[in-house]
C-alpha positions in Angstrom: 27.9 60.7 -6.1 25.9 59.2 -3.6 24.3 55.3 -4.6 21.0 55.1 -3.6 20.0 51.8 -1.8 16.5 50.4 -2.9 15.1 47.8 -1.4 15.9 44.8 -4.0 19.8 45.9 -4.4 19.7 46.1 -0.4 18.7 42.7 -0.7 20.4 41.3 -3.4 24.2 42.4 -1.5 22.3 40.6 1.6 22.0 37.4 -0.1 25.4 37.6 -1.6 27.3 38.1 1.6 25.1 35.2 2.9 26.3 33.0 0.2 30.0 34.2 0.7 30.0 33.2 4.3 27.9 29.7 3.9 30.1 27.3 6.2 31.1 24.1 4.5 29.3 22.0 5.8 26.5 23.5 4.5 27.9 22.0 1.3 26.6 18.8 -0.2 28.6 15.6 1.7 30.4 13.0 -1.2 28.3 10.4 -0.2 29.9 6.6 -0.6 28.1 2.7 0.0 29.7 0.3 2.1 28.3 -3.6 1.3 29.5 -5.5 4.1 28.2 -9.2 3.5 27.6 -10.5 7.2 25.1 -9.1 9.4 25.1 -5.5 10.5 24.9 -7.0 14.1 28.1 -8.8 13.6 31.5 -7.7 15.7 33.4 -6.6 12.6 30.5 -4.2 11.4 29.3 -3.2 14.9 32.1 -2.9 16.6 34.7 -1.7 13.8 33.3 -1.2 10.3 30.7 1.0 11.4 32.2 3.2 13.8 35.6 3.4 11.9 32.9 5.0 9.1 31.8 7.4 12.0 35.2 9.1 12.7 35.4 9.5 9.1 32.6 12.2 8.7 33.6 13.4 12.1 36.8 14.0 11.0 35.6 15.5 7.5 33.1 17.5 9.5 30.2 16.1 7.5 31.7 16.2 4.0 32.2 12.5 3.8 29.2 10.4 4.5 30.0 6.4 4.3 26.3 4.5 4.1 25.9 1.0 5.4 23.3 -0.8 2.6 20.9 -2.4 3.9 21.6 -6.0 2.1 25.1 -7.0 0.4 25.1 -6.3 -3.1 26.5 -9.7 -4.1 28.0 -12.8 -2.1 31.0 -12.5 -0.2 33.5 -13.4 -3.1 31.7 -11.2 -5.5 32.2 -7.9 -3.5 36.0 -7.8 -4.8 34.3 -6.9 -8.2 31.5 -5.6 -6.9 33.7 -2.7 -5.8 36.2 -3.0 -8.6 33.6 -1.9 -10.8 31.6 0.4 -8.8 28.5 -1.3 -7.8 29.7 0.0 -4.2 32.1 2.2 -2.8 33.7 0.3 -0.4 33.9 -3.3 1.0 35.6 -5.6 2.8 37.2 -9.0 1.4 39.0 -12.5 3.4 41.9 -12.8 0.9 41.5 -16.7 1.6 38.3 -16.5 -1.0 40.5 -15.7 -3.8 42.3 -18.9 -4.4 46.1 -18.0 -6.4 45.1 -14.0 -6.4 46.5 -13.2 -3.1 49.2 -15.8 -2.9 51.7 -13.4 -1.1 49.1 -12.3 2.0 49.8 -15.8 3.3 52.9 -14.7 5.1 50.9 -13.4 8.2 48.4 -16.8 8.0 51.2 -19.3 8.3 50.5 -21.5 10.9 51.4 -20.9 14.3 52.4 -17.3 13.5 50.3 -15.0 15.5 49.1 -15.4 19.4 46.0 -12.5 19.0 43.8 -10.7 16.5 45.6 -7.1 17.0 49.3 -8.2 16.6 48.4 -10.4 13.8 46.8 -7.4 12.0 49.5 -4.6 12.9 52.5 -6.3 12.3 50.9 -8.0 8.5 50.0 -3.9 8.2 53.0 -3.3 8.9 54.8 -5.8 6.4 52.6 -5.1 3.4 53.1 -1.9 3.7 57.2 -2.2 3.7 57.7 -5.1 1.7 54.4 -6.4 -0.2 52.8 -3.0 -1.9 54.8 -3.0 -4.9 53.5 -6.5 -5.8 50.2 -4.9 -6.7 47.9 -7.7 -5.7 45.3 -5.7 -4.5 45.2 -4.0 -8.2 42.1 -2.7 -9.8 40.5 -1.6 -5.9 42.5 1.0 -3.4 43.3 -1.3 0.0 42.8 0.6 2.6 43.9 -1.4 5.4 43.9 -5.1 6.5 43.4 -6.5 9.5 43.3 -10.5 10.8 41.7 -12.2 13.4 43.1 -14.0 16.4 43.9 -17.7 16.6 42.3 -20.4 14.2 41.2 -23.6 15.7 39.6 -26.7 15.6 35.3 -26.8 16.6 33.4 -30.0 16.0 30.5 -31.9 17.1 31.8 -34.7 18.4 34.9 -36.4 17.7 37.9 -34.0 19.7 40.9 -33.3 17.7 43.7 -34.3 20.1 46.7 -36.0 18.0 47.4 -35.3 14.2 45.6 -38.5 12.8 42.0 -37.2 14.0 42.2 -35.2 11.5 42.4 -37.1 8.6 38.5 -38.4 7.4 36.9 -35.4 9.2 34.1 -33.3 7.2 35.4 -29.5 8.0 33.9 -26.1 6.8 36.6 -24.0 5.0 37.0 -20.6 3.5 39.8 -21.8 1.5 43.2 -20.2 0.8 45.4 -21.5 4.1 42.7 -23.5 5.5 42.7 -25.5 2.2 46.5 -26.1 2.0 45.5 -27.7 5.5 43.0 -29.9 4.5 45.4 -31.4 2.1 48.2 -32.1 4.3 46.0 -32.8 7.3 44.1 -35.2 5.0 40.7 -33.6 6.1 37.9 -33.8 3.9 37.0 -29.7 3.1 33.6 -28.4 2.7 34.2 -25.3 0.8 31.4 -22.7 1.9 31.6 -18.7 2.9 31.7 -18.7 7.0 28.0 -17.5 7.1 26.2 -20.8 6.0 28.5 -22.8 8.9 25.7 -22.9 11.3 23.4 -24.8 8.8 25.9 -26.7 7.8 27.3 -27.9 11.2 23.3 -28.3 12.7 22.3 -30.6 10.2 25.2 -33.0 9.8 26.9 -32.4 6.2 30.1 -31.2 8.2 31.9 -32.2 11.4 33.1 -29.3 12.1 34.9 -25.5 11.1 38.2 -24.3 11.1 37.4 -20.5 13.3 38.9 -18.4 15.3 36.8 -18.4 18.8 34.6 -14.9 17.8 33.7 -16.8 14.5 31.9 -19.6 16.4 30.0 -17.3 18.3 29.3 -14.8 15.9 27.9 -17.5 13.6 25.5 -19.6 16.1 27.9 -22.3 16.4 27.9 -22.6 19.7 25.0 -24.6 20.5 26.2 -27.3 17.7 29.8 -27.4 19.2 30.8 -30.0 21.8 34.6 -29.8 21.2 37.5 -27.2 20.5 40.9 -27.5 20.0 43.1 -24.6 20.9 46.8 -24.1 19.1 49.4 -21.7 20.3 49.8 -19.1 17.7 46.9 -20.5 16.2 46.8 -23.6 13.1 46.2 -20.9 11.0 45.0 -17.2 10.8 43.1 -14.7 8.1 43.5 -11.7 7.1 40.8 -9.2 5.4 41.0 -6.0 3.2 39.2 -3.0 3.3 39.1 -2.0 0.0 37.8 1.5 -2.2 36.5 2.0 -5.4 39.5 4.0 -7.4 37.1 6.5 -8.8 35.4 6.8 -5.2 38.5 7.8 -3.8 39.0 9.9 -6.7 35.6 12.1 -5.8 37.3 13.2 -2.4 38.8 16.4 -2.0 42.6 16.3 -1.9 42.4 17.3 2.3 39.9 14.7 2.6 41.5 12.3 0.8 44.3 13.1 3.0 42.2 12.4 6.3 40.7 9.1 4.8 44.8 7.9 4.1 45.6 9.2 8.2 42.5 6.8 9.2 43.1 3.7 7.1 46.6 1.6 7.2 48.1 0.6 10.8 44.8 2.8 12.0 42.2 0.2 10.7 44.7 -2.5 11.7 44.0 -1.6 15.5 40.5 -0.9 14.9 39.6 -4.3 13.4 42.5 -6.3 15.7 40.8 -5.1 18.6 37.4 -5.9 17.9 38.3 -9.5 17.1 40.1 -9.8 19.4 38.1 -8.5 22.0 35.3 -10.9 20.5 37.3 -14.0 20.8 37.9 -13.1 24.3 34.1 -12.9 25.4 33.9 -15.9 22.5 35.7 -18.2 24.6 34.1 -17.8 27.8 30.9 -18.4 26.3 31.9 -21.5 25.0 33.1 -22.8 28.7 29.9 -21.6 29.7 27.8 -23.9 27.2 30.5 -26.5 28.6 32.2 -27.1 25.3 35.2 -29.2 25.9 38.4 -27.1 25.2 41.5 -29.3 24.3 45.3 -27.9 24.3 47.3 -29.0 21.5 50.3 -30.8 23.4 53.8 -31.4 22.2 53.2 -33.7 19.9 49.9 -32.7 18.0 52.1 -29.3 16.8 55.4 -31.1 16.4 53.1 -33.7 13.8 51.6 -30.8 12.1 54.6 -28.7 12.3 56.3 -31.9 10.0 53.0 -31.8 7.7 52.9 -27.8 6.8 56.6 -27.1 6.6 55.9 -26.9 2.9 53.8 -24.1 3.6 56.5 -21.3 4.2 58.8 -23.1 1.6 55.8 -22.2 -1.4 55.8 -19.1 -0.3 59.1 -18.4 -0.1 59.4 -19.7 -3.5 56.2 -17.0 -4.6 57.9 -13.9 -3.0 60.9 -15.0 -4.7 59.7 -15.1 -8.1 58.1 -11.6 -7.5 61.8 -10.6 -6.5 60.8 -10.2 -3.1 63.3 -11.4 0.2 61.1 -13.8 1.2 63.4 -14.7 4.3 63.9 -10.9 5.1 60.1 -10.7 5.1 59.5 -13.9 7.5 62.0 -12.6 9.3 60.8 -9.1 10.1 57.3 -10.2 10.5 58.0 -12.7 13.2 60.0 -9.7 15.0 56.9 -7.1 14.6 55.1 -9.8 16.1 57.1 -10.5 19.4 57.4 -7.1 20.2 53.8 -6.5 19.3 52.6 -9.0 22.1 55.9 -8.4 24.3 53.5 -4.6 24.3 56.6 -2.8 22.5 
């Protein structure tokens, strides 16, 4: 028996062979928000953020699409729940704005610890990843990576910081966490405020200065109000940031392309935002010769007296990995060695 082919089952078997062969990008893209709460123009979003969220839909040929929102969708603290409870898909935090949540984080921020942005990021990657996951700090939001910037140090106005005692009676910006367990053994008077009101702050004389790493006081205007830096090897402190994920975002994604969002997070977002601090802080500080800001090199005795007044620091934390039945020595231990080989180029 011969079928007889009319026009409308000809094209009816057209349409369906059509449909069978639709490539899949031809399928609708899972579609996720990023609120980043500095300007789009700033290193971290311009220079990592955004084109970290590139390779992502290259990489998922379109079916992931990660959206940069015009406008944060609350201040920097609140983005943790902000993302927690799906206002936004993803978002990046500074641990140091969550005073006694991320106690444990502080092991890569101890002073003096790490001599640039991308082997203070890989090697605290690196650690978290071995030693720290289990604590579950980050519960409640999927960390995708974290990543620090390069050394922290002193920027003022006027008064240079050149032995241990300038410090005490000095107005400083902080972002808490490490930089307020500073002001209370350097005797410093802290002006708790998020990083992007330092510029007002500094211009019109409520502070004397910020506690930044050199990209920081670029990115942020400073430096046209600074007259004075002071530069520590290894840095008087670091920070370290998360990009975090909605649980339920990550959920959406396809098990392969949840698979190529893992293979370009961890030590992969570690180099990504390393480098584009550290990079920054490069061109940072030879803007700031340029403006003639007078750069001052911690001597001997400035770290030996500061040295004396944070050696608490590592002893708390010691004392919080322990309780969490974490080797708090192993830990130190390890990260100092991830860090030697990271900047020996190993």
């Amino acid at each position: 028996m011969k079928m007889k082919w009319t026009s409308s089952l000809l094209t009816l078997c057209v349409g369906a062979a059509l449909l069978a062969s639709a490539p899949a990008r031809a399928q609708k893209p899972v579609e996720l928000t990023f609120s980043a709460w500095i300007p789009h123009t700033h290193v971290l979003v311009a220079d990592f953020m955004m084109p970290w969220a590139k390779e992502v839909e290259q990489q998922t040929e379109g079916r992931v699409k990660i959206t940069f929102l015009p406008k944060p969708v609350s201040n920097p603290v609140g983005h943790l729940d902000a993302v927690r409870n799906g206002v936004v898909d993803l978002a990046f935090i500074s641990h140091s704005y969550y005073p006694g949540r991320f106690d444990l984080m502080k092991f890569g921020i101890l002073p003096f610890s790490g001599n640039s942005a991308v082997s203070t990021s890989v090697a605290s990657w690196r650690i978290y990843d071995k030693y720290l996951r289990a604590a579950d700090e980050h519960r409640g939001v999927k960390l995708l990576g974290i990543y620090g910037h390069g050394p922290g140090g002193v920027y003022t106005t006027g008064k240079a910081v050149q032995k241990v005692e300038d410090f005490e009676g000095l107005k400083l910006r902080i972002g808490g966490g490490i930089q307020a367990d500073l002001a209370r053994v350097l005797k410093f008077n802290a002006v708790v405020k998020p990083a992007p009101e330092s510029y007002e702050l500094m211009s019109t004389g409520v502070v004397d200065g910020v506690l930044f790493p050199p990209e920081s006081v670029s990115s942020f205007r400073l430096d046209s109000v600074v007259k004075s830096a002071t530069l520590f090897p290894g840095g008087l402190y670091a920070d370290l940031h998360g990009i975090i994920m909605n649980n339920d975002a990550f959920k959406r994604l396809p098990a392969r392309d949840q698979a190529i969002l893992t293979k370009l997070s961890g030590e992969h977002i570690a180099r990504m935002g390393g480098k584009a601090w550290g990079d920054a802080d490069t061109a940072a500080l030879a803007a700031l010769k340029a403006k003639n800001v007078t750069f001052h090199q911690a001597n001997d005795a400035l770290v030996s007296g500061i040295r004396a007044r944070t050696a608490g620091f590592e002893q708390e934390w010691l004392a919080a990995a322990k309780a969490k039945g974490i080797d708090g020595p192993k830990v130190l231990s390890d990260f100092r060695a991830e860090l030697k080989a990271l900047e020996a180029g190993k």
